[in-house]
N, CA, C and O of each residue as an XYZ file, in Angstrom:
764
protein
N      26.278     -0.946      2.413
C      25.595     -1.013      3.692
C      24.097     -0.922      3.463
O      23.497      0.022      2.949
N      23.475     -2.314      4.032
C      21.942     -2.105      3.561
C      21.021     -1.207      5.084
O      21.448     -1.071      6.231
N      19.843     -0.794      4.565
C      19.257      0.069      5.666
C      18.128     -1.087      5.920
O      17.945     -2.084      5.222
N      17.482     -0.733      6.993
C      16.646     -1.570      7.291
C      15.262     -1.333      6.201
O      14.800     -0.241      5.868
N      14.871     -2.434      5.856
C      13.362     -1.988      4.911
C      12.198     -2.826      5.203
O      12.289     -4.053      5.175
N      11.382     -2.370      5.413
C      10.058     -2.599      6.145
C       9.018     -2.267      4.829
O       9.245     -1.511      3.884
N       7.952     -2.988      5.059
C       6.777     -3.217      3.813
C       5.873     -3.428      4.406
O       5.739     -4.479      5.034
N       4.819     -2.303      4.369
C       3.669     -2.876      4.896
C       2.524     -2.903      3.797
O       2.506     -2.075      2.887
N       1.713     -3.750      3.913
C       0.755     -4.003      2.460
C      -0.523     -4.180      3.243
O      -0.690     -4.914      4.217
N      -1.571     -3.229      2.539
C      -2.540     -3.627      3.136
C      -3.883     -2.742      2.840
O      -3.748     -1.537      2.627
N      -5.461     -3.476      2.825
C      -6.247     -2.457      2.255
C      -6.194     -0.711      2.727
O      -5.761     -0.192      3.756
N      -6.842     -0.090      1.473
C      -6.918      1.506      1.700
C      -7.658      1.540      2.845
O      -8.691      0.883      2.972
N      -6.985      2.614      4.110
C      -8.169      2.941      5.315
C      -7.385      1.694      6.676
O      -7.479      1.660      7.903
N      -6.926      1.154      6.044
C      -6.260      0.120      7.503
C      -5.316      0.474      8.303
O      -4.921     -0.194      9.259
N      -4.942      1.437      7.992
C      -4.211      2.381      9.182
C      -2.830      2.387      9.264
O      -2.020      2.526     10.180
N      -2.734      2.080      7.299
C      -1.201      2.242      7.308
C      -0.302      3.299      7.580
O       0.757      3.176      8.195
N      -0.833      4.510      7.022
C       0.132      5.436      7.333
C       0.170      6.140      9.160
O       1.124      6.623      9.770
N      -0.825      5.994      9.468
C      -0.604      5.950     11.150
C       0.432      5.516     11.443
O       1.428      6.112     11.853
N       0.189      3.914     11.159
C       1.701      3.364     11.393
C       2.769      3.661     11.443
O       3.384      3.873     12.488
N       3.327      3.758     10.031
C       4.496      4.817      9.801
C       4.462      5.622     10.595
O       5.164      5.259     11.539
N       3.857      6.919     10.832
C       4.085      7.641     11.883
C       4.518      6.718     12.938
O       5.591      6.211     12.612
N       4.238      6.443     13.696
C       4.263      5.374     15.189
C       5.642      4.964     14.835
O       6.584      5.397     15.498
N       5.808      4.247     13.945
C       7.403      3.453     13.965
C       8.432      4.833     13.550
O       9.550      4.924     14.058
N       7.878      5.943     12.513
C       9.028      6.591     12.937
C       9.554      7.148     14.089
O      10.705      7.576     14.176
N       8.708      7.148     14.997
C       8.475      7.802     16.199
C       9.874      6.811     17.009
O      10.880      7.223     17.586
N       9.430      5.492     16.757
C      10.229      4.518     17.700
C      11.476      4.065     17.020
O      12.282      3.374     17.643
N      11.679      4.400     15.817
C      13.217      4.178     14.824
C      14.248      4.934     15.523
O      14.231      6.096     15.929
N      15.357      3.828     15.593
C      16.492      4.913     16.389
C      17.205      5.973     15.369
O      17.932      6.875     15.785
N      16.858      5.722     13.716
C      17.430      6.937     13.059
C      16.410      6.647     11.931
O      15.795      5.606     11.698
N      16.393      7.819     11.303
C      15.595      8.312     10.301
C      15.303      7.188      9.401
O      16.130      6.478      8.829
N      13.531      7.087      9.329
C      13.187      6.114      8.525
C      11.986      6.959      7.781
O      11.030      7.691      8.036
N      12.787      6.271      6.543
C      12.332      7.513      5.559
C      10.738      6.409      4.845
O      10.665      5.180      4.836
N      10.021      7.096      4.500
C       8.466      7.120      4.445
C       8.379      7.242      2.816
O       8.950      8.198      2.293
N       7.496      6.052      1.789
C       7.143      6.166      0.600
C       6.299      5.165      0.205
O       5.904      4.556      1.199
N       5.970      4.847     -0.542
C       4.637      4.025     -0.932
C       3.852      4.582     -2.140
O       4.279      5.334     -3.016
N       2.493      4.006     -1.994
C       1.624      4.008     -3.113
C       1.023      4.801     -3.170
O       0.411      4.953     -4.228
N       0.851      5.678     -2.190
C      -0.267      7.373     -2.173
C       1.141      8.369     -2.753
O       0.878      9.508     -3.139
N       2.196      8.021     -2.778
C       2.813      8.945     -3.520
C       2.937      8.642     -5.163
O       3.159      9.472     -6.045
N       2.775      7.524     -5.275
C       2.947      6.955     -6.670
C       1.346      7.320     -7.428
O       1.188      7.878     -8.514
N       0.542      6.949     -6.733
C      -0.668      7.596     -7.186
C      -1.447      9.163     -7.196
O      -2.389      9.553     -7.885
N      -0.868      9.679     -6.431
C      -0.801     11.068     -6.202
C       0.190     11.926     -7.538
O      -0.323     12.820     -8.210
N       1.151     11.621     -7.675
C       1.988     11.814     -8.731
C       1.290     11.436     -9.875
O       2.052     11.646    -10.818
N       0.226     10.983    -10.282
C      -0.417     10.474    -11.464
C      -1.420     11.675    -11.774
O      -2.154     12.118    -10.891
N      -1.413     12.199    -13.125
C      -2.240     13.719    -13.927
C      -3.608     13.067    -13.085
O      -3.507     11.842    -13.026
N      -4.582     13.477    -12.569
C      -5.778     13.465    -11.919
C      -6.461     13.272    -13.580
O      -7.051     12.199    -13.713
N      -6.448     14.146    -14.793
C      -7.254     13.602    -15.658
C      -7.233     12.269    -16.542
O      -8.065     12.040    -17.420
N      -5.957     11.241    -16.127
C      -6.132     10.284    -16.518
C      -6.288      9.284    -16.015
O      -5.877      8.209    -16.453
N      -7.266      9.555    -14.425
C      -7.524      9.108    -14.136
C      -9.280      8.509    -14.330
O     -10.160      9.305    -14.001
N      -9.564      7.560    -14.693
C     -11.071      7.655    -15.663
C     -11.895      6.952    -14.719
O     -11.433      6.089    -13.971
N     -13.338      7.363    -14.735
C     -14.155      6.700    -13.622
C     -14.688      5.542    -14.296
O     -14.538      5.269    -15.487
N     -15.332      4.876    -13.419
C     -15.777      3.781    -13.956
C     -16.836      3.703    -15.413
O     -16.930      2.831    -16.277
N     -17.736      5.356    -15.188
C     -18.471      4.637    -16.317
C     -18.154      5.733    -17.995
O     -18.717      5.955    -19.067
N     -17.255      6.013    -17.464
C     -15.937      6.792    -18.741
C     -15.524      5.451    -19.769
O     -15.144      4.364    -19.333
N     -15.709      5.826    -21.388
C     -15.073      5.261    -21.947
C     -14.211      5.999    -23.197
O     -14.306      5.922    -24.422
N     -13.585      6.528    -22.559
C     -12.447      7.131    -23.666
C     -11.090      6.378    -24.380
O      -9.954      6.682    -24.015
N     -11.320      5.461    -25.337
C     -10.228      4.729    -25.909
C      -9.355      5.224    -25.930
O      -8.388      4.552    -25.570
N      -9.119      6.495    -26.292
C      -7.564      7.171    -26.433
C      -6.817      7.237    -25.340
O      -5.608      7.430    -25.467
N      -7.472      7.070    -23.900
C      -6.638      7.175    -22.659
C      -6.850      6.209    -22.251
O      -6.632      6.289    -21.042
N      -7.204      5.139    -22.534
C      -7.151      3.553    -21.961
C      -5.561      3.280    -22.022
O      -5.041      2.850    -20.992
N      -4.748      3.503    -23.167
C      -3.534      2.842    -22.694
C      -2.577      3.470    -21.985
O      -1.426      3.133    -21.710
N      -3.343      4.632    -21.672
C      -2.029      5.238    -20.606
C      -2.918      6.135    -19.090
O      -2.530      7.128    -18.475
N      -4.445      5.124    -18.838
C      -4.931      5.285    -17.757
C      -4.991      4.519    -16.410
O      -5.166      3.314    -16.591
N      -4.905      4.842    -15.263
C      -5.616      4.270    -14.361
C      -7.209      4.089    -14.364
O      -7.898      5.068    -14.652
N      -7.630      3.232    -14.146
C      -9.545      3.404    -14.314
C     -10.175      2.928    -12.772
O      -9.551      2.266    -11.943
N     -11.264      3.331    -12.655
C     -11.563      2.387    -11.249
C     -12.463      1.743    -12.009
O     -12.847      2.184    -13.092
N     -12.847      0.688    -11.508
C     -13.166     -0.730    -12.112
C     -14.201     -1.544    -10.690
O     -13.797     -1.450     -9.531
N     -15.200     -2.116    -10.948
C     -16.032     -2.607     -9.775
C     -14.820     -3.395     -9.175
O     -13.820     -3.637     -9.851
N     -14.938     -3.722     -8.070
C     -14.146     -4.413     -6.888
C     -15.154     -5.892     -6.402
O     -16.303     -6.289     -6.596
N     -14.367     -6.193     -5.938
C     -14.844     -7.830     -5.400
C     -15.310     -7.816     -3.694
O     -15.642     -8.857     -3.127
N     -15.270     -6.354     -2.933
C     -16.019     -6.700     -1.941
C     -17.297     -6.268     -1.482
O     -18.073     -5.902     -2.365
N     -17.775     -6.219     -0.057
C     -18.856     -5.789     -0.554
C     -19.284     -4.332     -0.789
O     -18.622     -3.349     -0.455
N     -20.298     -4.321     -1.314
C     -20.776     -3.159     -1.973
C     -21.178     -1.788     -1.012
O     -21.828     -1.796      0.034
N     -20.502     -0.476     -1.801
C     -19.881     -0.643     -2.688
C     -18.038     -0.677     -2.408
O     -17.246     -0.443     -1.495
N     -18.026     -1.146     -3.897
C     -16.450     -1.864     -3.715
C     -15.919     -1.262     -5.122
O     -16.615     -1.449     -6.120
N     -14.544     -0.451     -5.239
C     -14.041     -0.207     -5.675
C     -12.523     -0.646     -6.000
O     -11.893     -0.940     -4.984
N     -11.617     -0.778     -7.538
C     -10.798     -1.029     -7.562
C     -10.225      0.099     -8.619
O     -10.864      0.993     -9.172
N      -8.860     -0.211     -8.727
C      -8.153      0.317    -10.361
C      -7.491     -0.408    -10.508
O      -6.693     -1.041     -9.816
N      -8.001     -0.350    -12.203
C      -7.162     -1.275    -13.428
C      -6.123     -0.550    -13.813
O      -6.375      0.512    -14.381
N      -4.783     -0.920    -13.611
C      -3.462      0.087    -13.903
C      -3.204     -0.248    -15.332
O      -3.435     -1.362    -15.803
N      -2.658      0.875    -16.084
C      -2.533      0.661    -17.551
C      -0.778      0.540    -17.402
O      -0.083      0.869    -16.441
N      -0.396     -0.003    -18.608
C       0.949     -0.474    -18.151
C       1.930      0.647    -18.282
O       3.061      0.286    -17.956
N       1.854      1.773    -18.621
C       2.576      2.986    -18.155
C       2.577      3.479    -16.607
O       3.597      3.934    -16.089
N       1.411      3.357    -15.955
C       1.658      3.039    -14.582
C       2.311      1.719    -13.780
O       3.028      1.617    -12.785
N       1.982      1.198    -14.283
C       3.057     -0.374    -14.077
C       4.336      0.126    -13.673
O       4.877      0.128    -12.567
N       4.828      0.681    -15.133
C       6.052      0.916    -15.953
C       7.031      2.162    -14.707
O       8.238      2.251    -14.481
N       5.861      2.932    -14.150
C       6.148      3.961    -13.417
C       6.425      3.153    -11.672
O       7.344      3.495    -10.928
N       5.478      2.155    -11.363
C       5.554      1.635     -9.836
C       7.053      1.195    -10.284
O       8.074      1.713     -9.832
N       7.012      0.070    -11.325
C       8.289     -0.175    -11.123
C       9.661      0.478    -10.982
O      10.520      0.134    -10.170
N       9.745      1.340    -11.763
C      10.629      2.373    -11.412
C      10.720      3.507     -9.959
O      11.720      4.164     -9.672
N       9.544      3.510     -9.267
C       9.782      3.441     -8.314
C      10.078      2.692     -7.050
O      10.499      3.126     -5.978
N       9.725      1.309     -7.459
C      10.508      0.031     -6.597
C      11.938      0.110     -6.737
O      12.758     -0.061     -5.835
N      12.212      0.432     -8.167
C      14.078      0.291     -7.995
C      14.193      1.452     -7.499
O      14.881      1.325     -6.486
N      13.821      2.832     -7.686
C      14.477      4.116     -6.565
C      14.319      3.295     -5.023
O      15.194      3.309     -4.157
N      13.266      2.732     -4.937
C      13.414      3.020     -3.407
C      14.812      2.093     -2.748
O      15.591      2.547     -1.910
N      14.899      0.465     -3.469
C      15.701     -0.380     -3.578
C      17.041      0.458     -3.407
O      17.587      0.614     -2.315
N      17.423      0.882     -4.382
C      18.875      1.722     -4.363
C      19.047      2.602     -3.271
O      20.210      2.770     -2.902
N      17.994      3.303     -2.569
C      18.351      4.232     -1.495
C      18.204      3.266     -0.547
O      18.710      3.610      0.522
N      17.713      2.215     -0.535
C      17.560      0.998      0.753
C      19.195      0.436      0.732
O      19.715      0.214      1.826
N      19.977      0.216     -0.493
C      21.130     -0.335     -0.541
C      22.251      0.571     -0.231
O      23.336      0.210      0.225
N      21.859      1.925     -0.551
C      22.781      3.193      0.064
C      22.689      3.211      1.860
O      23.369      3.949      2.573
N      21.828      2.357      2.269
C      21.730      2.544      3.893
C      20.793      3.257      4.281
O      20.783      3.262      5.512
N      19.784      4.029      3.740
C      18.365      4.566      3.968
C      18.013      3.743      4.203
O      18.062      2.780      3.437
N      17.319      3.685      5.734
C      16.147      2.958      6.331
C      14.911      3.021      5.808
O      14.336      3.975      6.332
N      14.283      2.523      5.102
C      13.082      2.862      4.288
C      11.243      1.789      5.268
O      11.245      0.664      5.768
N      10.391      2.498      5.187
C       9.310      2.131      5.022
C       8.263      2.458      4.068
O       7.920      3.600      3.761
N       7.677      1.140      3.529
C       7.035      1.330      2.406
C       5.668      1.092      2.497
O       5.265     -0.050      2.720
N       4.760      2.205      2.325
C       3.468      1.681      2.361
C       2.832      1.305      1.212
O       2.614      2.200      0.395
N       2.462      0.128      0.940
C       1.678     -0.371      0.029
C      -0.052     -0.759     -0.089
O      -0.709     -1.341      0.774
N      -0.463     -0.334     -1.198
C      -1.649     -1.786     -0.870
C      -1.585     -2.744     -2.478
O      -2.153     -2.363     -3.501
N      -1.289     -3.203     -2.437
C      -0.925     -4.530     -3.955
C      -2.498     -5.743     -3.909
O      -2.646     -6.949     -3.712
N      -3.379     -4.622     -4.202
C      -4.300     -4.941     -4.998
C      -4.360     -5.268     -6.210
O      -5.490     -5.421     -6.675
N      -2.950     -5.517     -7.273
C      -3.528     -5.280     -8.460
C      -2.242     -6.663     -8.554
O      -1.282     -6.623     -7.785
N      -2.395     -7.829     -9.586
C      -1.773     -9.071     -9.618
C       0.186     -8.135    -10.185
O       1.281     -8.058     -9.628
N      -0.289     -7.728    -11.293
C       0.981     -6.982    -11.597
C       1.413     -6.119    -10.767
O       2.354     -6.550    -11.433
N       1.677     -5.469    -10.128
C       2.029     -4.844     -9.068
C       2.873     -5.938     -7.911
O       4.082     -6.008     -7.687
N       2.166     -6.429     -7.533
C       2.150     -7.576     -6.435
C       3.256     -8.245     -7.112
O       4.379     -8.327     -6.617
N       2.917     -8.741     -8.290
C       4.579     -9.329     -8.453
C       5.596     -8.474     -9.220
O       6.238     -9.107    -10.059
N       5.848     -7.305     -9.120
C       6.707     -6.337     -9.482
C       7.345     -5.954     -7.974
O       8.572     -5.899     -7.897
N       6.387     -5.637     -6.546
C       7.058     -5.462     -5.467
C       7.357     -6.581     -4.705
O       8.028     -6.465     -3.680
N       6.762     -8.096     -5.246
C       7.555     -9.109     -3.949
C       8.714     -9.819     -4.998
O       8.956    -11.022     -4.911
N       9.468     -8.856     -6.094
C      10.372     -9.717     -6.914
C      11.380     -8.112     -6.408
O      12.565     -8.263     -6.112
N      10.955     -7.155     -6.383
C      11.981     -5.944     -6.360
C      12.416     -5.643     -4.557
O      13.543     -5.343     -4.164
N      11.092     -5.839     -3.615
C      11.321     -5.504     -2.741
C      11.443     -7.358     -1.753
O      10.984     -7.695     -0.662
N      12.196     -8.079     -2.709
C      12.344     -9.494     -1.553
C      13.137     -9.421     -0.379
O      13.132    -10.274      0.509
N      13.833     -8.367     -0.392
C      14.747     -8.398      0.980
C      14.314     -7.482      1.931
O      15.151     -7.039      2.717
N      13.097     -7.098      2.005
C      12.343     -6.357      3.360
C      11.616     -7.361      3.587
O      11.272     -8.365      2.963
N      11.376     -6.771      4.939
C      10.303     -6.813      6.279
C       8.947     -7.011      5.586
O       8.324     -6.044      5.148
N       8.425     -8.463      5.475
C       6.917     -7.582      5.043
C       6.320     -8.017      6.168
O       6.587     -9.031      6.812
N       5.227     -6.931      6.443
C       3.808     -6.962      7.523
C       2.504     -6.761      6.697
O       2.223     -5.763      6.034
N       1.890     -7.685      6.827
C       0.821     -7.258      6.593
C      -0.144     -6.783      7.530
O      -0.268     -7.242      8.665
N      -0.773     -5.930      7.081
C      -1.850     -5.434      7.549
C      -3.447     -5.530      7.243
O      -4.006     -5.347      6.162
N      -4.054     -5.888      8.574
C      -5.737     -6.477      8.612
C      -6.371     -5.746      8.869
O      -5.926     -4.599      8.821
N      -7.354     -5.893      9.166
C      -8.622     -5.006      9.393
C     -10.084     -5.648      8.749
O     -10.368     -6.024      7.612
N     -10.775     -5.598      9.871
C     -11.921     -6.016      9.207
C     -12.761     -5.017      8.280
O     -13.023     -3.837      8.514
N     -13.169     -5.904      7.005
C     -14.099     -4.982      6.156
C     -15.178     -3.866      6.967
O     -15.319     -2.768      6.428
N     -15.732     -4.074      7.914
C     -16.872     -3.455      8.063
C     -15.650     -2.058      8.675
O     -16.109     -0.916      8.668
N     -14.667     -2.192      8.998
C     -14.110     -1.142      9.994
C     -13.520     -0.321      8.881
O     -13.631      0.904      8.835
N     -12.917     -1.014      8.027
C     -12.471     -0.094      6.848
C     -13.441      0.714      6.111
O     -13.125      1.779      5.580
N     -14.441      0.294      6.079
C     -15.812      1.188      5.000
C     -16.119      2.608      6.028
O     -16.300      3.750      5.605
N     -16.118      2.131      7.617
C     -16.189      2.768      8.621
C     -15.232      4.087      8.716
O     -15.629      5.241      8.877
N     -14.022      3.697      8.594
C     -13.020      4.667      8.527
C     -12.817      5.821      7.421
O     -12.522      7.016      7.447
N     -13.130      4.834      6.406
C     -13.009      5.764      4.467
C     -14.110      6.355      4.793
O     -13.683      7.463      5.119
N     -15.523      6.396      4.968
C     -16.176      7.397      5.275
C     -16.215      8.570      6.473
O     -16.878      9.607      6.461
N     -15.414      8.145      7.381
C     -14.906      9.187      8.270
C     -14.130     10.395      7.418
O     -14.345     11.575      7.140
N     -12.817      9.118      7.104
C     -12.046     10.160      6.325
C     -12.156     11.269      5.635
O     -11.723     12.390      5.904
N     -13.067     10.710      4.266
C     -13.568     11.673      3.582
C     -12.752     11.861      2.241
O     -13.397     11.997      1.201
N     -11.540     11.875      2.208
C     -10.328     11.775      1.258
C     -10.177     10.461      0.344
O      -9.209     10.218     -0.376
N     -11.047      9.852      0.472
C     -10.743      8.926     -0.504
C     -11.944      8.100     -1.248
O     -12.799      7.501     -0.597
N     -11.922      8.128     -2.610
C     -13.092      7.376     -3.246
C     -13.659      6.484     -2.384
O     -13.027      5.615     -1.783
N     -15.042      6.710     -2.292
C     -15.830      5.638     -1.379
C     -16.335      4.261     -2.012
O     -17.265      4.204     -2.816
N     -15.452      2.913     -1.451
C     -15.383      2.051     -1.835
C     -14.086      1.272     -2.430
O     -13.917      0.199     -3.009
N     -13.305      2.276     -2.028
C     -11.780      1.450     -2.277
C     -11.377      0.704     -1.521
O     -10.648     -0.208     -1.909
N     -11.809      0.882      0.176
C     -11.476      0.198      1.062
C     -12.206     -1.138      0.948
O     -11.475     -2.090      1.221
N     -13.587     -1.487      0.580
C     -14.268     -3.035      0.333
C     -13.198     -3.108     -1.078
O     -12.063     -3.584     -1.038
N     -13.592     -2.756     -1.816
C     -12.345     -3.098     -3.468
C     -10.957     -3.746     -2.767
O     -10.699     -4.909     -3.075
N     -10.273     -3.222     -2.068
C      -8.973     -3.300     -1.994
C      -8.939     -4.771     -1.348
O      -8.612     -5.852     -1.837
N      -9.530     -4.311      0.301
C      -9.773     -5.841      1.310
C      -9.799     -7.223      0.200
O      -9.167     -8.274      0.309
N     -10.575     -6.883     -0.673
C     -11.107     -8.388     -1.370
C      -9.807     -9.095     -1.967
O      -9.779    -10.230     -2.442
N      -8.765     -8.235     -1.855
C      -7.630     -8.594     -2.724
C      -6.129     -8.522     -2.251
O      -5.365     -9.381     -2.690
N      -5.788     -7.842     -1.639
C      -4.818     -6.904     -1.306
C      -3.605     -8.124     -0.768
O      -2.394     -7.995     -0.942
N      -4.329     -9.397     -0.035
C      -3.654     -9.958      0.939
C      -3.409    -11.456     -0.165
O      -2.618    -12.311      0.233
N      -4.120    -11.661     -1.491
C      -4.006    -12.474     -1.955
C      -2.487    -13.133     -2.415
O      -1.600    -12.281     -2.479
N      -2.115    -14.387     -2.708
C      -0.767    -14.555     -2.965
C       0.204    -14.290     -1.760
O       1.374    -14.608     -1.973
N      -0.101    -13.738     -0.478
C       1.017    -12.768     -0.002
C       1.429    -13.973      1.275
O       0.811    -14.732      2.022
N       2.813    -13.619      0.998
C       3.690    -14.316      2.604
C       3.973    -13.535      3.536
O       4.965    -12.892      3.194
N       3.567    -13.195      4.715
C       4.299    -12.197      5.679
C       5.706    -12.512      6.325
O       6.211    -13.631      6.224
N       6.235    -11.599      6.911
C       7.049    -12.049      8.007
C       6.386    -11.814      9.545
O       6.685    -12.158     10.689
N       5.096    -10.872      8.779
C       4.531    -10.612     10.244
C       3.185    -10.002     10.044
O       3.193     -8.963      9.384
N       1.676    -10.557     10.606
C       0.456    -10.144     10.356
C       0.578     -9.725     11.602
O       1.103    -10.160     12.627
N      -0.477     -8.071     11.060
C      -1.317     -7.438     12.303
C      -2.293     -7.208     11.920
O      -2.519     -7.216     10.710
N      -3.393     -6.866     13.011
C      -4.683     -6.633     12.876
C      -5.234     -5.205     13.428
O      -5.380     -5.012     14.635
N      -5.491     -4.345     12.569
C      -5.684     -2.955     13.292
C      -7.104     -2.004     13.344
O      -7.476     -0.831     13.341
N      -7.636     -3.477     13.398
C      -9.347     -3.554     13.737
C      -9.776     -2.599     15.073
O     -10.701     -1.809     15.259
N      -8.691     -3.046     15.877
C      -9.220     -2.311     17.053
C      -7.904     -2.314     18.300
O      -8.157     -1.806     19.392
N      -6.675     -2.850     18.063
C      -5.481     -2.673     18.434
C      -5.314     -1.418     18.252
O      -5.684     -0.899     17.199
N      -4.519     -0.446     19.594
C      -4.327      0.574     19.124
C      -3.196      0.715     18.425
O      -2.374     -0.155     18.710
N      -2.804      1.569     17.526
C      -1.380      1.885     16.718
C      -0.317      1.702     17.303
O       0.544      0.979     16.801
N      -0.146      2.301     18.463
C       0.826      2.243     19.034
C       1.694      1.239     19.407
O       2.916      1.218     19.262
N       0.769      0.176     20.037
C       1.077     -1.279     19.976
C       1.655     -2.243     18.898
O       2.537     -3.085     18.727
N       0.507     -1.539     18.205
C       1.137     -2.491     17.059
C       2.639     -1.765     16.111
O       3.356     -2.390     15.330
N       2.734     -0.643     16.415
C       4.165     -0.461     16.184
C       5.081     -0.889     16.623
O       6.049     -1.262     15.960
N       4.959     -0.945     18.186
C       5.834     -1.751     19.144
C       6.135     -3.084     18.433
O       7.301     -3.325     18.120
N       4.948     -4.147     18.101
C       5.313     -5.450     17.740
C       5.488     -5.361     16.431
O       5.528     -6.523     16.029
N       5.626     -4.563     15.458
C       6.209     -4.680     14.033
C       8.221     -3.842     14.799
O       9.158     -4.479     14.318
N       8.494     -3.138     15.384
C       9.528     -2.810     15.860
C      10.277     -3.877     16.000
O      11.001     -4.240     15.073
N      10.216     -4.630     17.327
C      10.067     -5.505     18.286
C      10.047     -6.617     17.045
O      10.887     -7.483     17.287
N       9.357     -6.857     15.807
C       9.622     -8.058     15.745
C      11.053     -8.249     14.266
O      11.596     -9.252     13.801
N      11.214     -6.655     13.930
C      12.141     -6.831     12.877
C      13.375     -6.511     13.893
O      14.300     -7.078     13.311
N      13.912     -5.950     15.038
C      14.777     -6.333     15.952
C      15.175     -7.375     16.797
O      15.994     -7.491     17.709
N      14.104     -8.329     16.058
C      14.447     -9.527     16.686
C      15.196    -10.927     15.696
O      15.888    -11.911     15.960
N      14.568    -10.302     14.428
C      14.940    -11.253     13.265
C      16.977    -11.251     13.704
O      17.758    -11.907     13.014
């Protein structure tokens, strides 16, 4: 018995995990919540290396942030393939509890080319939504926030949406959440 699985992909600061909240709110049974702030959160904080760090010995088993492609400033990370090695293994956990009948939502942002094709080859049988937002609103928000390297949100935008097919774009520029839970709801109850 498969559970319903939902994917949302989209730059850091675009108001993914709001979301989630909102749709669990409107799920008629438990929809269980995982993604990429847990996969990166779970990663030792010291191997994680800043941009102008060059320690060879932890290059092959670091995350690095790396200049980004939007505008400035713009931040990214270069995943070393032990983190690879790790997303993927958490694509198949989540897969298997999606095939046990756990309703799953997944927050993503697949900024990085490997990644991106590790979750649209593991996770092909969900819901994907993407999620928009204009650059200037995301730089807007990450500095509200406060919690997150400043400049991941221009880094991410420049990339995040590249390659990607939806089943369903939103824009959460200035839509409130709520709504747009309704029409990501609303539009995988309709498939």
């Amino acid at each position: 018995m498969l559970g319903d699985l939902i994917i949302l992909n989209g730059p850091s600061s675009a108001g993914k995990s709001s979301l989630v909240r909102e749709l669990q709110q409107l799920w008629p049974r438990p929809l269980y919540a995982v993604g990429t702030d847990a996969v990166v959160m779970g990663w030792p904080e010291h191997f994680v290396l800043d941009h102008d760090e060059s320690d060879p010995e932890k290059e092959m088993d670091a995350l690095r942030v790396v200049p980004g492609l939007g505008p400035e400033p713009s931040w990214n990370l270069k995943r070393s393939e032990a983190y690879l090695t790790i997303s993927r293994h958490a694509y198949e956990a989540w897969v298997a509890m999606n095939q046990s009948g756990i309703d799953l939502i997944v927050d993503l942002c697949l900024s990085d080319p490997g990644l991106r094709e590790q979750a649209l080859d593991l996770l092909a049988g969900g819901f994907w939504v993407g999620v928009m937002c204009d650059v200037d609103e995301l730089v807007r928000r990450e500095a509200v926030r406060g919690d997150r390297y400043v400049g991941f949100a221009s880094g991410t935008s420049a990339t995040v949406h590249r390659d990607m097919n939806y089943d369903l774009v939103i824009d959460t520029t200035s839509t409130p959440t709520q709504e747009l839970a309704r029409q990501v709801f609303d539009a995988i109850k309709q498939r």
